[in-house]
C-alpha positions in Angstrom: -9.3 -14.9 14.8 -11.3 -18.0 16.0 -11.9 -19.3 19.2 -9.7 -23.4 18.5 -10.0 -25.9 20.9 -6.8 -26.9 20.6 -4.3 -29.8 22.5 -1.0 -28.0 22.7 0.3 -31.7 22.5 -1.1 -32.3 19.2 -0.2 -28.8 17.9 3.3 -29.0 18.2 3.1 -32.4 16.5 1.7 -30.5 13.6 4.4 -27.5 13.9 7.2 -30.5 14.1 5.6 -32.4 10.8 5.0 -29.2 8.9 8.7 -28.2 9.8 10.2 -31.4 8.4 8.2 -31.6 5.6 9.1 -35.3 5.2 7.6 -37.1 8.7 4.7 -39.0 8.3 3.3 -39.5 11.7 0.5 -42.1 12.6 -2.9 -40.6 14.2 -6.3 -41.5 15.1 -8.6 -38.7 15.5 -12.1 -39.1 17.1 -14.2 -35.9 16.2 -18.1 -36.1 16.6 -18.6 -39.6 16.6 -16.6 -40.4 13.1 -12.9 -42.1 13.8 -9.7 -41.2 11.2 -6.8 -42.9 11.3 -4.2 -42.4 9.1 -0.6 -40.7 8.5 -0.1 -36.9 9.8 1.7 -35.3 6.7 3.2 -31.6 6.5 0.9 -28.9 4.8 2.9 -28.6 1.8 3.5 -32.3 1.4 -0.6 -32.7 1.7 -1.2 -30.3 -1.1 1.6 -32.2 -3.4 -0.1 -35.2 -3.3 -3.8 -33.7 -3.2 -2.4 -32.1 -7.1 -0.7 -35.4 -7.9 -4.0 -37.1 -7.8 -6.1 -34.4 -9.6 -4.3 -31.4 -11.4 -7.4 -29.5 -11.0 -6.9 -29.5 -6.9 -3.5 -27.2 -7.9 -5.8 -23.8 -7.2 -6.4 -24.9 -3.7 -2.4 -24.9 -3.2 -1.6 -21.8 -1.1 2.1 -22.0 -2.4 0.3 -21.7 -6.0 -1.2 -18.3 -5.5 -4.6 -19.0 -7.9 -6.6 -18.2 -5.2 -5.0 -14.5 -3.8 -2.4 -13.2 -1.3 -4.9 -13.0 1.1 -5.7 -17.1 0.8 -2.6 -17.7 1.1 -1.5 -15.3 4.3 -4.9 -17.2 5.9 -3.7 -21.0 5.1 -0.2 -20.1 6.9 -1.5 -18.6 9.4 -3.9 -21.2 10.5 -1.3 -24.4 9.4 -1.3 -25.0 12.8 -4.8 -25.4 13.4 -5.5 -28.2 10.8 -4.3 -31.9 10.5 -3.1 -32.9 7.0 -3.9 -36.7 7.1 -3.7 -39.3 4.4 -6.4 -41.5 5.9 -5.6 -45.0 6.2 -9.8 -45.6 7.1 -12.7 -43.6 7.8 -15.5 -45.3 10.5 -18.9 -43.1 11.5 -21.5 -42.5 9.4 -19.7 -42.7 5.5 -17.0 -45.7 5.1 -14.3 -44.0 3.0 -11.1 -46.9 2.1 -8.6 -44.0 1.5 -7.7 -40.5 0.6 -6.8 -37.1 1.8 
């Protein structure tokens, strides 16, 4: 397994968010020089709303099984090593309004 970098702060944000499913937590990130900010959102809820704005994005969906066993044992095993945002704005070196 990788090496994370990881704030055990923020992780068990994630753990809680991904647990309730329903929370919707305000973040700003900083990660080399580009600033998110936007609403932390549970794994599975991310992947909902990722399929409700294009169909297409259902392979990607871990829950879906499109893409193997094996994708799917790797996205749940790393859940907690990834932030599931809904960005509110994007600042660095692309301007992005919204998305996920």
């Amino acid at each position: 397994m990788a090496k994370h970098d990881v704030d055990p702060v923020l992780r068990q944000l994630v753990r809680a968010v991904n647990e309730s499913v329903q929370a919707a937590v305000p973040v700003t990130v900083t990660v080399h020089g580009t600033t998110l900010a936007g609403a932390l959102v549970a794994e599975s809820r991310y992947f909902s709303e990722l399929v409700e704005r294009n169909p297409l994005m259902s392979a990607l969906e871990p829950a879906a099984g499109l893409l193997g066993k094996e994708y799917a044992r790797e996205a749940e095993a790393e859940s907690d090593h990834h932030l599931h945002v809904r960005a509110g704005s994007i600042r660095g070196d692309a301007e992005a309004a919204e998305g996920l």
